[in-house]
TIROKE-446218 format. One record per residue (C-alpha): residue number from 1; residue in one letter; z negated, x negated, y negated. Coordinates in Angstrom, 2 decimals, padded with zeros to 5 digits. Each point is the difference from the previous one (the first is absolute). Layout:
> nr,rest,Z,X,Y
> NUM,A,Z,X,Y
...
# end
This chain:
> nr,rest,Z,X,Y
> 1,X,020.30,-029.07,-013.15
> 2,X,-002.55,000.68,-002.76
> 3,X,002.63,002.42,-001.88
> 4,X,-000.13,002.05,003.57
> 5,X,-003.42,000.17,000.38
> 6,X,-000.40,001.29,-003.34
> 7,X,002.68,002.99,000.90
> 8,X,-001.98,000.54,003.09
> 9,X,-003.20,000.25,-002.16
> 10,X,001.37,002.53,-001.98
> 11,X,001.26,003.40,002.32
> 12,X,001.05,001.30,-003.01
> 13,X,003.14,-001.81,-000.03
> 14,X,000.28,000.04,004.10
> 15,X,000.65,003.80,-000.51
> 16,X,001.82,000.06,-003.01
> 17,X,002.50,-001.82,001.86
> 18,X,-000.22,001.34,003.44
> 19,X,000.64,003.44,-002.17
> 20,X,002.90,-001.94,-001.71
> 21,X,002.16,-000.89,003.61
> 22,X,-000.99,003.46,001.19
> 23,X,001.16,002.17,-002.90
> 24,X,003.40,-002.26,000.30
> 25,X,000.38,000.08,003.59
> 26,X,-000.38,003.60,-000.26
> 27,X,002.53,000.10,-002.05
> 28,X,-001.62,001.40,-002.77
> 29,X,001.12,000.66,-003.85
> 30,X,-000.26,-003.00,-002.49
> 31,X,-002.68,003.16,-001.94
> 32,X,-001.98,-000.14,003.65
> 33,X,-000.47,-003.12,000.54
> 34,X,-001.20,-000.76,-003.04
> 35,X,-002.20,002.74,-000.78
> 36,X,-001.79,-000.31,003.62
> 37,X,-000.12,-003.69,000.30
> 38,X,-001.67,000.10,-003.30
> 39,X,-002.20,003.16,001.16
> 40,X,-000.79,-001.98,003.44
> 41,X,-001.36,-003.40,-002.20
> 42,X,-001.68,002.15,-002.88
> 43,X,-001.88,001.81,002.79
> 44,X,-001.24,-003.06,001.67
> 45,X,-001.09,-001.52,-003.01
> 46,X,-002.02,002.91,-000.48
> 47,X,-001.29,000.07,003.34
> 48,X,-001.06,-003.68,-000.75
> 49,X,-001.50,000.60,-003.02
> 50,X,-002.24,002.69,000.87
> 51,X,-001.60,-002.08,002.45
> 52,X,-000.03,-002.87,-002.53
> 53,X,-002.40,002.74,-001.40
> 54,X,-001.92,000.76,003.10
> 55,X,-000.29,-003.61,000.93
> 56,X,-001.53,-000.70,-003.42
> 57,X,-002.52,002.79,-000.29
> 58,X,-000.85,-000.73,003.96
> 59,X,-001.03,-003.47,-001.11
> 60,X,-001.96,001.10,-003.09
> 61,X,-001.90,001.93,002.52
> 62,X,-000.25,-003.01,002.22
> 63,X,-001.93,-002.42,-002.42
> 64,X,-002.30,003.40,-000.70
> 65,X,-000.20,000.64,004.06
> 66,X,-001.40,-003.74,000.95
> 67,X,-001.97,-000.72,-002.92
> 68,X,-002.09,004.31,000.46
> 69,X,000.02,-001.61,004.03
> 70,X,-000.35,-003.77,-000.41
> 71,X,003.30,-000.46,002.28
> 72,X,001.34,-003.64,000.71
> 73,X,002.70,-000.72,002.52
> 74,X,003.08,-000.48,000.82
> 75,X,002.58,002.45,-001.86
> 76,X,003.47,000.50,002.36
> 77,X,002.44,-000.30,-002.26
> 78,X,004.08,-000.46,001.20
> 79,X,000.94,-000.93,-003.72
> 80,X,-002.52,-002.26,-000.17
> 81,X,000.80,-001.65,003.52
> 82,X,003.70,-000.71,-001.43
> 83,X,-001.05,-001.63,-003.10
> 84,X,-002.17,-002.40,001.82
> 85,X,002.48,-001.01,002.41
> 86,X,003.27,000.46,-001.99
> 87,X,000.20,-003.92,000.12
> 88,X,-000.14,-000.37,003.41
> 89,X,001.65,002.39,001.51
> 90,X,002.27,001.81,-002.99
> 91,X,003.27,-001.54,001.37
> 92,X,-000.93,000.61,003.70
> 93,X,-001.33,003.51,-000.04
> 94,X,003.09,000.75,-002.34
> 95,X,002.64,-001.07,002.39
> 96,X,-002.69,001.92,002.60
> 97,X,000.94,002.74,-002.05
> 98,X,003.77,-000.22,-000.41
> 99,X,000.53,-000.51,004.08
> 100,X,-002.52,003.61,000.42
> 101,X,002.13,001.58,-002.80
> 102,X,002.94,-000.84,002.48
> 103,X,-001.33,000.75,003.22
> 104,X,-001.36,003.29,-001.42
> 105,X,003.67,001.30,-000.78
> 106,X,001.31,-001.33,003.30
> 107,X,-002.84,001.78,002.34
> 108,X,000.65,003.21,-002.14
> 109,X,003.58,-000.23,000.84
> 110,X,-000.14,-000.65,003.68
> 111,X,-003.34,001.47,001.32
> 112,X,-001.62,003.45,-000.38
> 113,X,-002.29,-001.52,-002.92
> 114,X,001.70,000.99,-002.96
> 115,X,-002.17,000.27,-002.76
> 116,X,000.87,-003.13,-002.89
> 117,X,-002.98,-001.64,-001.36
> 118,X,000.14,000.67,-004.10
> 119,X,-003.31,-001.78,-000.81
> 120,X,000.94,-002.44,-000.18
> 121,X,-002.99,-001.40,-001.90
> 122,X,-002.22,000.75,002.75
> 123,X,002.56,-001.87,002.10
> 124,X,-000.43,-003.07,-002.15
> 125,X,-003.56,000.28,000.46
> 126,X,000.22,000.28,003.50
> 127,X,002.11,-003.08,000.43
> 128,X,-002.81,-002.10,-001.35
> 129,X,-001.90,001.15,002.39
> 130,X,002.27,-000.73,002.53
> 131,X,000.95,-003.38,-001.55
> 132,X,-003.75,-000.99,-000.43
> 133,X,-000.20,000.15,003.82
> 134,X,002.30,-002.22,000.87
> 135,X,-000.70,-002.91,-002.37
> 136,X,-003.80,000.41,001.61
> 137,X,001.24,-000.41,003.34
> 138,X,002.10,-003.23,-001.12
> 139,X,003.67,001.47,001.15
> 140,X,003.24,-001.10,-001.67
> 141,X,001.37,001.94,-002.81
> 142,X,003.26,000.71,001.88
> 143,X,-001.85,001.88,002.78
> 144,X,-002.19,001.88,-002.37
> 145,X,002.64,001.53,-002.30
> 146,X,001.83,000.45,002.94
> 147,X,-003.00,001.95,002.39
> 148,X,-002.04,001.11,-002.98
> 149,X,003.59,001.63,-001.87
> 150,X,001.43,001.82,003.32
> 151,X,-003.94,001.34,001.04
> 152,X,-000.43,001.15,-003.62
> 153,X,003.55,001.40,000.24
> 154,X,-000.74,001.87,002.92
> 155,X,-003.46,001.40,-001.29
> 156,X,001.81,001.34,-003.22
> 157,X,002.46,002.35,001.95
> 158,X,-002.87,001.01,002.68
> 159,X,-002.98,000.43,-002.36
> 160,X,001.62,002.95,-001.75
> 161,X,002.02,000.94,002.98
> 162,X,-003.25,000.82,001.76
> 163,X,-001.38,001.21,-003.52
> 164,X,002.68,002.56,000.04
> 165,X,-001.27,002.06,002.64
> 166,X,-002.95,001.02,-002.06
> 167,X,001.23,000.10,-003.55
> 168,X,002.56,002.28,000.92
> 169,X,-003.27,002.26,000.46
> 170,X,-000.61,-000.53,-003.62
> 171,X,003.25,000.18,-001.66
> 172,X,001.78,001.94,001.79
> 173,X,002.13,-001.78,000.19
> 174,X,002.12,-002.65,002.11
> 175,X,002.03,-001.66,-003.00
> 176,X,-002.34,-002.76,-000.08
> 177,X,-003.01,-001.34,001.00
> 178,X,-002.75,-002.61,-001.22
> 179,X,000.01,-003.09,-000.10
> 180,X,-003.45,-001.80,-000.81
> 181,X,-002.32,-002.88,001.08
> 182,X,-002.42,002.50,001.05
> 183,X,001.78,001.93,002.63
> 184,X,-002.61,-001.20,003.19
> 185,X,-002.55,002.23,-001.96
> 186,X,002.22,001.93,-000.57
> 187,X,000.93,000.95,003.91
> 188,X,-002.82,-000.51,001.38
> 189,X,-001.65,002.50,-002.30
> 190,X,002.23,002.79,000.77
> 191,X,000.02,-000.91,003.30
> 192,X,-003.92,000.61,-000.03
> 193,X,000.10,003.09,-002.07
> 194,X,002.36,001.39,002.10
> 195,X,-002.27,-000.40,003.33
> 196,X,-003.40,000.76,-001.93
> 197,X,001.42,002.17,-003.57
> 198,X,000.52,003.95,-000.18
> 199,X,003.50,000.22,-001.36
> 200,X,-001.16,003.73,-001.45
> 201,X,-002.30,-001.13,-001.97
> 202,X,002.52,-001.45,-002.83
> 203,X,-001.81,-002.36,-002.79
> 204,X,002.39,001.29,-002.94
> 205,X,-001.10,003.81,000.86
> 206,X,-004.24,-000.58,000.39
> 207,X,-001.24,003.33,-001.71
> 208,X,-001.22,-000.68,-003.50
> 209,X,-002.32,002.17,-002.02
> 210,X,001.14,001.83,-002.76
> 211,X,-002.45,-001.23,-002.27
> 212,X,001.75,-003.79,000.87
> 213,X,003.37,000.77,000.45
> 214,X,000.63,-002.14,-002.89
> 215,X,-000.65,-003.00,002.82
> 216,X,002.86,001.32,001.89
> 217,X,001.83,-001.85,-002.85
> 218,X,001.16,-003.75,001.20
> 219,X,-000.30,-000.98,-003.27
> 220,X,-003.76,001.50,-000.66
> 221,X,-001.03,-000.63,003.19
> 222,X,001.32,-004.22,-000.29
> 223,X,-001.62,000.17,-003.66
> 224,X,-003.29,001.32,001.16
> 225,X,-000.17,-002.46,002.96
> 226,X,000.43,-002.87,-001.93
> 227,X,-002.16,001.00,-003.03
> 228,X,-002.84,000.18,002.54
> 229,X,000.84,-002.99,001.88
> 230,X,000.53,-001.77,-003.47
> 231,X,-003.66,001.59,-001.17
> 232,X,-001.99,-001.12,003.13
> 233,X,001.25,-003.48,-000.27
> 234,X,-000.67,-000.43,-003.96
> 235,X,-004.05,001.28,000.24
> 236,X,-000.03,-002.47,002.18
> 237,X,001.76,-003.18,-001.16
> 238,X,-001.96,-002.57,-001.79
> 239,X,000.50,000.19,-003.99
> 240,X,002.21,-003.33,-000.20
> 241,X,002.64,001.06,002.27
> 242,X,-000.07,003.40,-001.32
> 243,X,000.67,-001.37,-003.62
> 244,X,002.86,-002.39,001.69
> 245,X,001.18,003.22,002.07
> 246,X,000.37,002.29,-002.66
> 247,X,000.12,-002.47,-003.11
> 248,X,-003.43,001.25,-002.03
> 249,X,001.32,004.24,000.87
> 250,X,-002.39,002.43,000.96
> 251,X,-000.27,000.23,003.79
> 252,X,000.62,003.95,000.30
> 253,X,002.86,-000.08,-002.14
> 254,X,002.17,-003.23,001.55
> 255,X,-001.10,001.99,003.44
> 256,X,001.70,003.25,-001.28
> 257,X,002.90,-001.93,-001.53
> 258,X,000.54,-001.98,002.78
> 259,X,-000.02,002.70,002.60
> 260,X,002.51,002.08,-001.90
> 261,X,002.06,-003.57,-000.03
> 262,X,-000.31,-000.08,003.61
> 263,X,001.32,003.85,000.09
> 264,X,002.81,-001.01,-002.63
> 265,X,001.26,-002.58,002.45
> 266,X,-000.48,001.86,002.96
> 267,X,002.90,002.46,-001.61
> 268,X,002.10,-002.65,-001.22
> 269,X,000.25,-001.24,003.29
> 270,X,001.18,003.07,001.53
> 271,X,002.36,001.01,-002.94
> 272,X,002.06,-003.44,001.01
> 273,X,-000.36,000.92,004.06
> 274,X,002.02,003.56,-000.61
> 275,X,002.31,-001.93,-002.25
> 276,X,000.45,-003.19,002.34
> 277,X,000.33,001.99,003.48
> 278,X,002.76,002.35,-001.57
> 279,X,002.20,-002.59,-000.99
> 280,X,-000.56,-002.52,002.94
> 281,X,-000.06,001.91,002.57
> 282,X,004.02,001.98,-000.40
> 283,X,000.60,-003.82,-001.22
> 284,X,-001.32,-002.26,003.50
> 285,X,002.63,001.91,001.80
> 286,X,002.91,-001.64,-001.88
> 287,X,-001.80,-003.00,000.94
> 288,X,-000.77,000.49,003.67
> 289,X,003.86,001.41,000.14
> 290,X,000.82,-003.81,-000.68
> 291,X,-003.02,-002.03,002.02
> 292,X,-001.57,002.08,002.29
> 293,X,001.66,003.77,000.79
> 294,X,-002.77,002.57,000.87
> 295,X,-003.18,-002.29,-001.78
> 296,X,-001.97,001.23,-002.49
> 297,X,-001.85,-001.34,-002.62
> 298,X,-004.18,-001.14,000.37
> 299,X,-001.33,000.71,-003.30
> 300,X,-003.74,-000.43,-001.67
> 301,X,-003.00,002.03,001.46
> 302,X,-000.86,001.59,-003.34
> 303,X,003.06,002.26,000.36
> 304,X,-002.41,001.69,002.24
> 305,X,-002.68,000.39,-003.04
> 306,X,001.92,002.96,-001.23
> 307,X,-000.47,001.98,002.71
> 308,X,-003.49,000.19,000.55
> 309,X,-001.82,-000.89,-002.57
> 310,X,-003.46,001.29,000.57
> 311,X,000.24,-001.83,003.61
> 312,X,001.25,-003.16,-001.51
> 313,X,-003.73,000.08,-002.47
> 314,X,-001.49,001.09,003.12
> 315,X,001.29,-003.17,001.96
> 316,X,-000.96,-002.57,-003.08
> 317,X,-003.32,001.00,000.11
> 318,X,-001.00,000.00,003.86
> 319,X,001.98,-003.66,000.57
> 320,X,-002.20,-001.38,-003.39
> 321,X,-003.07,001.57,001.54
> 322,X,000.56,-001.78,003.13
> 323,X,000.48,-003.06,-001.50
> 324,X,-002.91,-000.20,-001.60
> 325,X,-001.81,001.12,003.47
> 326,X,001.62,-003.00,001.45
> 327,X,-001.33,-002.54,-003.25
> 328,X,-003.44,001.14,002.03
> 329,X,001.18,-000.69,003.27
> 330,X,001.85,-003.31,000.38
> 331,X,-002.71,-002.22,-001.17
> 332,X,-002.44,001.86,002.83
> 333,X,002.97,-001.42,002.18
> 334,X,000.18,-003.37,-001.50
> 335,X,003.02,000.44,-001.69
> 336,X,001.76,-000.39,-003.71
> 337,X,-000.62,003.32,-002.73
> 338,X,003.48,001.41,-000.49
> 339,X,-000.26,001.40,-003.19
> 340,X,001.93,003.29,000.23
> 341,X,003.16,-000.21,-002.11
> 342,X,000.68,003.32,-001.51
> 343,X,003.31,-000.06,-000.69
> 344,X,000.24,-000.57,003.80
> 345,X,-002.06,002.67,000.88
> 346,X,001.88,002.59,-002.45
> 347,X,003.26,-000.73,001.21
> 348,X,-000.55,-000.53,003.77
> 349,X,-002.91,002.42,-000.01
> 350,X,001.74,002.71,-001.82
> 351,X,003.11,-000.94,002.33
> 352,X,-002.02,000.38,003.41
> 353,X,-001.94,003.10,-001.27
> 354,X,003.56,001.46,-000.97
> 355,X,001.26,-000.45,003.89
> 356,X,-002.63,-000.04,001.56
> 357,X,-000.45,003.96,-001.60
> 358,X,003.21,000.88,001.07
> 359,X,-000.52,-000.73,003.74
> 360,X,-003.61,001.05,-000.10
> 361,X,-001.02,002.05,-003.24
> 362,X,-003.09,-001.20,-002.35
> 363,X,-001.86,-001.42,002.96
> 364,X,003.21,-002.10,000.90
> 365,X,000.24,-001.20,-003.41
> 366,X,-003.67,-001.03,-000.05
> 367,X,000.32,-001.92,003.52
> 368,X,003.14,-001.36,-001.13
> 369,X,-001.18,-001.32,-004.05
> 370,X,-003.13,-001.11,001.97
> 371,X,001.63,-002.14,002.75
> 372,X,001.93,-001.81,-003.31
> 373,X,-003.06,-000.63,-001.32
> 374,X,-001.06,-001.95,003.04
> 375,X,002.90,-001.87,000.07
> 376,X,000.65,-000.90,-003.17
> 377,X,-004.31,-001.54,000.79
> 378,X,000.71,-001.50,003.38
> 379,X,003.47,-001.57,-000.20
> 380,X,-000.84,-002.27,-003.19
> 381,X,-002.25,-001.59,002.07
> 382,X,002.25,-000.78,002.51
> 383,X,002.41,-001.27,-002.67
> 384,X,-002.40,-002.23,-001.28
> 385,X,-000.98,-002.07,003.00
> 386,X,003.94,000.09,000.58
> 387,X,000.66,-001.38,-002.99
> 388,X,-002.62,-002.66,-000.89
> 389,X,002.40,-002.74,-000.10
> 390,X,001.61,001.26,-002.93
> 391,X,-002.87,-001.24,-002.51
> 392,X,-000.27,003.79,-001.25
> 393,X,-002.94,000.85,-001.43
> 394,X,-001.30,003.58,-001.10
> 395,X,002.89,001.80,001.42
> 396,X,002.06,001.00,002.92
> 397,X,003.28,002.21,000.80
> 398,X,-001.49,003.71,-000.16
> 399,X,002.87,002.32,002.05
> 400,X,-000.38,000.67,003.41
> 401,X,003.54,-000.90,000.94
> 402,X,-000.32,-003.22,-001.54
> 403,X,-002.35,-000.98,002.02
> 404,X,000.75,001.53,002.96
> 405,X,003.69,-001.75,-000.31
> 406,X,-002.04,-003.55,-000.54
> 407,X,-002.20,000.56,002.88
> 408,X,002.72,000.96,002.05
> 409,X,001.95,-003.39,-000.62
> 410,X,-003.28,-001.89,000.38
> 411,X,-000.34,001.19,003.31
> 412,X,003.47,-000.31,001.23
> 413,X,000.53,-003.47,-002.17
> 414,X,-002.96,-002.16,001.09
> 415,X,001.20,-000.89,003.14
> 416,X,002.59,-001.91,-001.29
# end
């Protein structure tokens, strides 16, 4: 059990080898399947470690952000959540996993759902979730790998299934979809943008001076963000955790450095995402040939990074700023500080700004990125007084599905 869990930790290896079956059910060269299996895992592991980068810059600017604003609360945090309650539920929330992994094929197979769940990381996450829920609520471990492994199942064919309809708007394409704990921002923002956006008014094409074209650059225009963001935070941080931050460097040059670090991993990441989609996707057709004829494969939101990049900056930066509107409001309300977690906010920000542009243009993507922002506030707190039996302190799980799967098996669960 522990040798699958650390496969499913690693996606790397899940798409090496879903490449692997496809290339050979495709009948492919020996030269083919080698080369694009290899292509398919290299490009992952790229993908993963240029948001190794971003995640490690993004919490450099965390210690700077709370010590500048004096921030203490409770940080969402899904890796976090695992760790804590890998104990307890590791062997439940695995097997969880296994029965979803199942059901998943099976729905895509027989029903009109026929996207295939490849994040399967964010699957694992999700069946702690789901697993968490049931041990709460005191019901046998037969039932809840049973329940919790067809209903996650189920959501991992229709989440991207439903997805689908607006990526396609993105991509162009209908060769596969996303598949990604945030997809209830992610449809209810272009739902929104679509009613209240102005689908003329594209983000990607907002007229630009000539005397800053240069920020029509993804890379500039990412460096120049964060370098400002970085700056802010620094003249404001007390002088210990500055020195801690930034080990004894000068503030304006670990900002500069750090922003273009940010930038570095930015590209990274989409250098693996062209290299990952054009290997897996000709590949998941071998493999739906075998499983499930007609599915196709549900792959990570940052494929959608490449294609608007501006947007994707644009969505980061409204779903932070909300977040840190909400740190103000919640206590007014009696509630716990969220403290906004910016990796959460880039990816499901930049995500929902992305969609929620392509249904309704810039104003879309603001409603959208905004919208995640008050989501990724408001449903922590939910999770929190859902999951107070756990003995978790500090932390909760951050993704909206992930909660909204838990509170849906709360509510139909507790009346047995």
């Amino acid at each position: 059990m522990d040798i699958f869990i650390e496969i499913i930790k690693k996606p790397a290896i899940i798409i090496a080898l879903v490449t692997l079956v496809g290339l050979i059910a495709m009948k492919n060269k020996p030269s083919k399947v080698i080369t694009g299996t290899i292509i398919s895992f290299v490009g992952f592991s790229m993908i993963k470690l240029g948001s190794s980068i971003l995640a490690t810059v993004l919490t450099a600017f965390s210690q700077l952000f709370d010590s500048a604003f004096k921030l203490q609360g409770v940080v969402p945090s899904n890796e976090a959540m695992m760790a804590m309650t890998m104990k307890s539920l590791g062997s439940i929330a695995s097997l969880i996993l296994i029965v979803g992994l199942v059901t998943n094929i099976l729905v895509a197979r027989f029903t009109r759902f026929k996207a295939v769940y490849l994040s399967l990381h964010l699957a694992l996450f999700t069946s702690f979730a789901i697993a968490a829920v049931f041990q709460m609520l005191g019901i046998n471990d037969t039932l809840a790998i049973i329940a919790g492994g067809v209903g996650l199942g189920c959501y991992m064919a229709i989440s991207p299934s439903i997805l689908g309809h607006y990526t396609k708007d993105v991509v162009n394409s209908d060769e596969y979809t996303i598949a990604h704990s945030g997809t209830l921002a992610y449809v209810l923002g272009a739902m929104i943008a679509k009613k209240f956006g102005n689908k003329s008014h594209d983000a990607e094409d907002v007229t630009v001076s000539d005397k800053v074209m240069f920020l029509k650059d993804p890379i500039v225009a990412t460096t120049l963000t964060m370098f400002i963001l970085f700056g802010v935070a620094a003249i404001f941080a007390d002088a210990a955790t500055m020195t801690k931050v930034t080990a004894g460097e000068n503030g304006f040059i670990f900002s500069l450095e750090q922003a273009a670090t940010f930038a570095a991993g930015l590209y990274i990441v989409k250098a693996g995402i062209k290299m990952f989609v054009d290997e897996i996707v000709p590949a998941f057709k071998g493999v739906a040939k075998i499983f499930a004829p007609g599915a196709i494969p549900g792959v990570d939101v940052l494929v959608l990074f490449d294609r608007s990049p501006n947007t994707a900056l644009i969505g980061f930066l409204v779903s932070f700023l909300v977040g840190v509107v909400m740190i103000v409001i919640l206590p007014m309300l009696g509630l716990p500080v969220i403290v906004p977690g910016l990796m959460a906010c880039f990816i499901t920000g930049g995500a929902s700004a992305i969609l929620g542009n392509a249904e309704g243009g810039i104003r879309g993507a603001v409603i959208a990125s905004a919208l995640d922002g008050l989501l990724l506030s408001v449903l922590p707190v939910i999770s929190i007084a859902l999951f107070t039996k756990l003995g978790v302190q500090g932390t909760t799980f951050a993704d909206p599905d992930m909660i909204g799967m838990a509170g849906l098996f709360w509510l139909i669960f507790r009346w047995f």
